[in-house]
C-alpha positions in Angstrom: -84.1 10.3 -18.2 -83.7 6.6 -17.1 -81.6 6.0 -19.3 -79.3 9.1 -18.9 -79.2 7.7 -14.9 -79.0 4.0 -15.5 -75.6 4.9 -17.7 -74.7 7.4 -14.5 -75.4 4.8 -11.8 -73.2 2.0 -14.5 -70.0 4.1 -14.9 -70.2 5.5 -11.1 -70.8 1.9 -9.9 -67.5 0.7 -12.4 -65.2 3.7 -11.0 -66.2 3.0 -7.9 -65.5 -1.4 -8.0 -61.9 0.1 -9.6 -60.6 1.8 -6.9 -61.7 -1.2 -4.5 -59.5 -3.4 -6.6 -56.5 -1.4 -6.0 -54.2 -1.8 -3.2 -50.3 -1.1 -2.4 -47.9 -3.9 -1.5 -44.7 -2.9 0.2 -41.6 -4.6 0.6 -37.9 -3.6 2.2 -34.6 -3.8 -0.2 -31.9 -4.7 1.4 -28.5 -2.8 1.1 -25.3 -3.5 1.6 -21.2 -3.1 1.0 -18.4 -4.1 2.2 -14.7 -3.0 2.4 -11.7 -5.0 2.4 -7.8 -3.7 3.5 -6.1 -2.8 0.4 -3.1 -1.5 -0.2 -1.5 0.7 -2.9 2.8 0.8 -2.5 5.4 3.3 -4.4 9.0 3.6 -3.5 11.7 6.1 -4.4 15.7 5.5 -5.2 17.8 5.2 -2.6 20.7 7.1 -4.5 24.3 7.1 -1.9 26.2 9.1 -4.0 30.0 9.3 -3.8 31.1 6.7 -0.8 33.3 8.6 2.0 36.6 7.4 2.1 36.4 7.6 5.6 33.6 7.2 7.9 29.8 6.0 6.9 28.1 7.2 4.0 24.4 7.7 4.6 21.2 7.8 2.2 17.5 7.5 2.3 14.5 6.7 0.0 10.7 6.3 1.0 8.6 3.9 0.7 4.9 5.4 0.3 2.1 3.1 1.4 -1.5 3.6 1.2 -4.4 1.1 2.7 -8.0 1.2 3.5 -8.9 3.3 7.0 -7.9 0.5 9.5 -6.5 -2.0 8.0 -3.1 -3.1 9.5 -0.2 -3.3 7.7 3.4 -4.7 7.4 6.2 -3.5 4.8 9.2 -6.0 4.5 12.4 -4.8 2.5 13.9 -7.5 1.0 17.8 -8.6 1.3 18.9 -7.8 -2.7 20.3 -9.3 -5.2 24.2 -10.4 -3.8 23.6 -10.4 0.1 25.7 -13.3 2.1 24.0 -14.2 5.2 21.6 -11.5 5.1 24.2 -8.7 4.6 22.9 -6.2 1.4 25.7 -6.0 -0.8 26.0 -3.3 -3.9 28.3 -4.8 -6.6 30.0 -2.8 -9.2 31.4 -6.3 -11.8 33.3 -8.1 -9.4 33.6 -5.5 -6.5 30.9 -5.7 -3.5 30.5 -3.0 -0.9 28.4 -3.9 2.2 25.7 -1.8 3.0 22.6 -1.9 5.6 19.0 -0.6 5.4 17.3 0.8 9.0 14.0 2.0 10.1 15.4 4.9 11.6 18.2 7.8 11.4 20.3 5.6 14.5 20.6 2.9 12.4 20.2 0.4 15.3 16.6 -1.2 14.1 18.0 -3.0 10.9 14.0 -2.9 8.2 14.0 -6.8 6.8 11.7 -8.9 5.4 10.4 -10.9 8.9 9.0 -10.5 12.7 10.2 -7.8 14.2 12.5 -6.3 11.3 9.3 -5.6 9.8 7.2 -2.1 9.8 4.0 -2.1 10.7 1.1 0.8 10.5 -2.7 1.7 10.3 -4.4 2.3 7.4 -5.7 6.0 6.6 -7.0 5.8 3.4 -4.0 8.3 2.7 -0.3 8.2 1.6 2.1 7.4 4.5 5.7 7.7 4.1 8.1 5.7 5.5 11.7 6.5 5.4 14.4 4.1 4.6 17.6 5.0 6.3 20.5 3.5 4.4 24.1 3.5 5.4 27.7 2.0 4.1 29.7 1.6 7.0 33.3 2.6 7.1 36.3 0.3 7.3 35.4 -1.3 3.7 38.1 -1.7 1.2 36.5 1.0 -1.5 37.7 -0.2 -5.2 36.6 2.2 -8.0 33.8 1.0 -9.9 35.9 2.9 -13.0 32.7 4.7 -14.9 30.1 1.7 -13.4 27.7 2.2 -10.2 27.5 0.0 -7.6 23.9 -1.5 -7.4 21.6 -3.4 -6.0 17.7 -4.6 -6.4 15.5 -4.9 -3.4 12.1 -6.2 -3.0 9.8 -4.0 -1.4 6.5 -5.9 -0.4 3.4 -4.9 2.0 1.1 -7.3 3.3 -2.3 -7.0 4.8 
C-alpha cells in the first residue's frame, strides 16, 4: 500500500507542478486600412446627326464618372484634334465646321480642360452622369462632306 500511494502522491504532485507552469500571455493586433479617391471614367458618342441648314444643331453625350465616397473630383474635356484658338472644329478632308461643347442645355458655361471651364463633383462610390451639351452654331458655310463624316477626337480626363 505504500507503494500504491507513494506513485499517487508522485503523479498528483506532477499534475499538479503542470498546471503551475502554465500561464496565458495576451497581446493586441493592430488593424488597419485605408482608402484613397479613385476614379473609374466612361463616355458615350456625341453623334450631331444631319447639320440644320439654318439655325444651331444640338447634341449630347455623357460622360459617366465614378470615385470613392468623398473624394472631389474635376472632369476637363479637351479642345480636339483641329481647334484654332481653342475653337473645336469637326473636319470632313479639307472642310472644318465650328462647333462648342457646354456644361449645360443654355450653352453659356463653355466645359474645357481648366479653372472654371472645368466640372467638379463628390464622390459616391456610384456612377454619376454628366451631360455634355454640344452645339454647331448657325451662320457656318455648310460644304457636303460627300459620303465622309465630319469628326473630331476629344480628350476626356478626371482628376482627383
Amino acid at each position: 500500500m505504500n507503494r500504491f500511494m507513494l506513485t499517487a502522491v508522485g503523479v498528483s504532485g506532477a499534475l499538479l507542478s503542470q498546471s503551475a507552469w502554465a500561464a496565458t500571455e495576451t497581446a493586441n493586433m493592430e488593424v488597419s486600412a485605408s482608402v484613397s479617391t479613385v476614379c473609374t471614367l466612361a463616355t458615350t458618342p456625341l453623334a450631331f446627326g444631319e447639320v440644320a441648314i439654318s439655325g444651331t444643331t444640338d447634341g449630347t453625350a455623357t460622360v459617366s464618372v465614378n470615385c470613392t465616397g468623398g473624394g472631389a473630383y474635376t472632369v476637363g474635356l479637351g479642345n480636339g484634334l483641329h481647334n484654332v484658338v481653342a475653337q473645336r472644329k469637326l473636319q470632313s478632308g479639307a472642310n472644318l465646321l465650328n462647333y462648342n461643347l457646354f456644361k449645360e442645355v443654355g450653352h453659356t458655361s463653355r466645359w474645357g480642360d481648366a479653372g472654371a471651364e472645368l466640372v467638379s463633383g463628390t464622390g459616391s462610390d456610384a456612377v454619376q452622369n454628366l451631360t455634355v451639351y454640344g452645339q454647331i452654331a448657325s451662320g457656318q458655310t455648310l460644304v457636303s462632306g460627300n459620303g465622309t463624316p465630319y469628326t473630331d477626337t476629344i480628350l476626356v480626363s478626371v482628376n482627383y
